[in-house]
C-alpha positions in Angstrom: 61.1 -65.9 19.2 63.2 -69.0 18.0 61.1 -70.8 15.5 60.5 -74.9 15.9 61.8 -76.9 13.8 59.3 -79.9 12.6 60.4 -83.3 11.4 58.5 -84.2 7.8 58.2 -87.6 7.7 59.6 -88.0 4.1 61.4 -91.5 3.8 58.0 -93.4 5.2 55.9 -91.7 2.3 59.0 -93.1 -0.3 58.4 -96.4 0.9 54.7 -96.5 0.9 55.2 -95.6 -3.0 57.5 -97.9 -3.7 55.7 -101.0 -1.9 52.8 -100.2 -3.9 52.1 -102.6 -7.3 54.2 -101.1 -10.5 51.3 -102.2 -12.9 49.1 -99.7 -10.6 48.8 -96.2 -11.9 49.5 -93.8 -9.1 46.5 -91.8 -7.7 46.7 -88.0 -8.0 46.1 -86.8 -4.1 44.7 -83.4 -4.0 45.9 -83.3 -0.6 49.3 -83.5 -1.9 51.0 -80.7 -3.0 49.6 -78.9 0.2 51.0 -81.4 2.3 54.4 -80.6 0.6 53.8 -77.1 0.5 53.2 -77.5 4.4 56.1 -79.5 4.8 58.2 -77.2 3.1 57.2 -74.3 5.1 57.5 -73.5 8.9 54.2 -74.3 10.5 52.6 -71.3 11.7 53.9 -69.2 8.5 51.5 -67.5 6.6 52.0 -66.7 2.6 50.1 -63.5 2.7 51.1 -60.1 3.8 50.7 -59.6 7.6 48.1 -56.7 7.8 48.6 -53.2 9.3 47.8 -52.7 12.7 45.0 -51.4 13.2 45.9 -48.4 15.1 47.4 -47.1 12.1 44.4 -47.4 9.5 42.2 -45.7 11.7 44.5 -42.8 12.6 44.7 -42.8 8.3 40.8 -42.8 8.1 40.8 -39.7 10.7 43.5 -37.9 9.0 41.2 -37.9 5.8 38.0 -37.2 7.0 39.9 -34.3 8.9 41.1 -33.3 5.2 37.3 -33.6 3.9 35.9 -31.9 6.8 38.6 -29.1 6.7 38.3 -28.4 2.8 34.5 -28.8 3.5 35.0 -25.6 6.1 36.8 -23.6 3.6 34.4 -24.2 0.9 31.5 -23.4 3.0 33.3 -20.2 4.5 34.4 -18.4 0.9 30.2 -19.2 0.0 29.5 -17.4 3.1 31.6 -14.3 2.3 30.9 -14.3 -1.1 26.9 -14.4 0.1 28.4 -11.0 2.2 29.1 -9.5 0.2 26.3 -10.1 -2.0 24.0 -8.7 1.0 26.3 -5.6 0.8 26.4 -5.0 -2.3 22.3 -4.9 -2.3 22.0 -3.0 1.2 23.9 -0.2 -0.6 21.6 0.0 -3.7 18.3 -0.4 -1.3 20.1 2.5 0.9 20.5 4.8 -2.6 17.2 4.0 -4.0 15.5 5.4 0.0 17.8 8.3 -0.4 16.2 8.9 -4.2 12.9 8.3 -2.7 13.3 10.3 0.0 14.8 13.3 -2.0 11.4 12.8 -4.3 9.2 12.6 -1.0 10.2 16.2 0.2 10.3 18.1 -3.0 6.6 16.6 -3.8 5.4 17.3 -0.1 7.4 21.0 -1.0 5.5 21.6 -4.3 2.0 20.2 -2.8 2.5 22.6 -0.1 3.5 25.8 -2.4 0.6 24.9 -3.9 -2.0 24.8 -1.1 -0.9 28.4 -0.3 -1.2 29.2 -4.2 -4.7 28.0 -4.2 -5.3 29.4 -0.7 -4.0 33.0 -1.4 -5.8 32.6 -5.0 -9.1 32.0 -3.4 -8.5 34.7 -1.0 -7.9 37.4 -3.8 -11.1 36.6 -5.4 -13.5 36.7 -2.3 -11.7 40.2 -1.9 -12.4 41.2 -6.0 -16.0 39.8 -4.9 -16.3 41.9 -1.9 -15.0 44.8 -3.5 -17.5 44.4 -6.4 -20.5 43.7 -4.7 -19.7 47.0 -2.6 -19.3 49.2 -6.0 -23.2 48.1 -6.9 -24.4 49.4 -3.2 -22.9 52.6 -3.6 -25.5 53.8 -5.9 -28.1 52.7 -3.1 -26.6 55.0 -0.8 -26.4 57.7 -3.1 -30.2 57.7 -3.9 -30.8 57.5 0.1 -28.6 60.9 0.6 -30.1 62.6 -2.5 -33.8 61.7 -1.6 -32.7 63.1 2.4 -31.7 66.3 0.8 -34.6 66.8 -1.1 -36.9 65.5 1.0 -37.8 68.5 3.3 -39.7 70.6 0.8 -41.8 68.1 -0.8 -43.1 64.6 0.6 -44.0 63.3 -2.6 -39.9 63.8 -3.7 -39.4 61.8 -0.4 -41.6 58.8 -1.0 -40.2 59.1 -5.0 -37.0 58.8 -3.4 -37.8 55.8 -1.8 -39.2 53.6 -4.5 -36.4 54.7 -6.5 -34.1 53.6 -4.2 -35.8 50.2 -3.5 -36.2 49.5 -7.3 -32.1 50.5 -7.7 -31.2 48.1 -4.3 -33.3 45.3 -6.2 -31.5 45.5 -9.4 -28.1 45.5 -7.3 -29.7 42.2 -5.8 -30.3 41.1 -9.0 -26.9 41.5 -11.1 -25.8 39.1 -7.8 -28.1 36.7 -8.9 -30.7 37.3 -6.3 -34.3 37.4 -7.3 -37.2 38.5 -5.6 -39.9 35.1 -5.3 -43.4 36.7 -6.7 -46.5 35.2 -4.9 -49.9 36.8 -5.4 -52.1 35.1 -7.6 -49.5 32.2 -8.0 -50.7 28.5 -6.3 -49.3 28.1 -2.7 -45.4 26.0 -2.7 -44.5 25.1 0.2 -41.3 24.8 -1.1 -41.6 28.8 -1.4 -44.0 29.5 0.5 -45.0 29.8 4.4 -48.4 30.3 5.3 -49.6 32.5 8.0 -53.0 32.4 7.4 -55.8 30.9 5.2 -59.1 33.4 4.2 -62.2 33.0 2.6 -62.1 35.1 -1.0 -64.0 34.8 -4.4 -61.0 36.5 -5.7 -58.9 33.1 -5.9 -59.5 30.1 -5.9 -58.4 27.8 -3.0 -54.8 26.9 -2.5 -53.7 30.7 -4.1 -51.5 32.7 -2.6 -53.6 35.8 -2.1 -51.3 38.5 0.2 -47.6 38.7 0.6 -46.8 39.6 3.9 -43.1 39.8 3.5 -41.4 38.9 0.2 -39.0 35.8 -0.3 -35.7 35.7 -2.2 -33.9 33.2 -4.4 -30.1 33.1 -4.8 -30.0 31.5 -8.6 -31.7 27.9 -7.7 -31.5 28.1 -3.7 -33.8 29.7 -1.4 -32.7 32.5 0.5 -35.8 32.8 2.9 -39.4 31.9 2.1 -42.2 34.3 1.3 -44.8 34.3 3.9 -48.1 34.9 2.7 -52.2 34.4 3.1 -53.6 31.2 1.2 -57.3 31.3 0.1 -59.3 28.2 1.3 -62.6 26.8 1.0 -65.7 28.9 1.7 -67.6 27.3 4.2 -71.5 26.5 4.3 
């Protein structure tokens, strides 16, 4: 665009200085040296720099923050596989450590079982030793039964020797098991012990004895095997 040209009145300013008084000091205008300075330059020029469009700062400004955001990505993408990594690394040692406790797992649950059947086959072997023992001490039982058969024919008496020799022998058997026979006669009624069958009237004992066994109780060391039953003396009446 062709630029105007402006006319400065500078000849009528000369003369207004020169028709002033030459006694009279001349007034400093502020206004001037701007007045000059706008004479002297084209009107509509500016001094300053002409800024940048605007177009261009903001595709600047987007360009950078792209940059940011882009190195921003990268950062947070290496933290991320670093972090995998990391969770590999651990998911390997928590998968060796299962396999170690695994490993333990079966050869404890192995041992604990070896050892049930060790404990099972042990217990086993003694009930037999038990069985076998308590069998030797009823032999001699059954001997005394044949020998007091054999000789019983000729002479009663050897029969009902025979007998009580063979009771007395079962009852020592009984007792090397650590049976005892419970004795009751003349001993105060327990019903712990005892069953009564029936109470009588006797100036033999005094009331609450045990007067008659009808059938004898055993005792396997402190537990009771059966309870004696037996007659109780009572109070005479009248």
């Amino acid at each position: 665009m062709p630029r105007k040209r402006v006319k400065v009145p500078v000849r009528k300013a000369e003369d207004e200085r020169e028709d002033r008084p030459q006694d009279a000091p001349e007034e400093a205008s502020p206004q001037a040296p701007e007045a000059a300075t706008n004479a002297a330059s084209p009107k509509g020029e500016q001094a300053a720099t002409p800024p940048e469009p605007k177009g261009e700062e903001e595709a600047s400004a987007a360009a950078s923050q792209e940059d940011v955001t882009t190195q921003e990505e990268t950062v947070d993408i290496n933290a991320l596989l670093e972090e995998i990594e990391t969770l590999k690394e651990e998911l390997e040692k928590a998968r060796a450590e299962a396999a170690e406790y695994k490993d333990k797992y079966l050869r404890t649950a192995a041992e604990m079982e070896n050892m049930r059947k060790r404990v099972e086959k042990r217990f086993a072997d003694e009930a037999e030793q038990e069985k076998l023992r308590f069998l030797r001490n009823i032999l001699p039982v059954i001997d005394h039964l044949e020998m007091v058969l054999k000789h019983s024919q000729s002479d009663p008496e050897i029969l009902r020797q025979g007998v009580e020799m063979t009771l007395q022998e079962f009852l020592r058997t009984l007792e090397r098991e650590g049976v005892k026979r419970i004795h009751s006669v003349g001993q105060p009624f327990d019903p712990f012990i005892h069953e009564a069958i029936e109470v009588v009237e006797t100036d033999e004992y005094p009331p609450g004895t045990v007067v008659e066994e009808v059938q004898a109780g055993y005792m396997y060391k402190d537990k009771l095997i059966r309870p004696a039953r037996v007659r109780v003396a009572g109070e005479k009446r009248g």
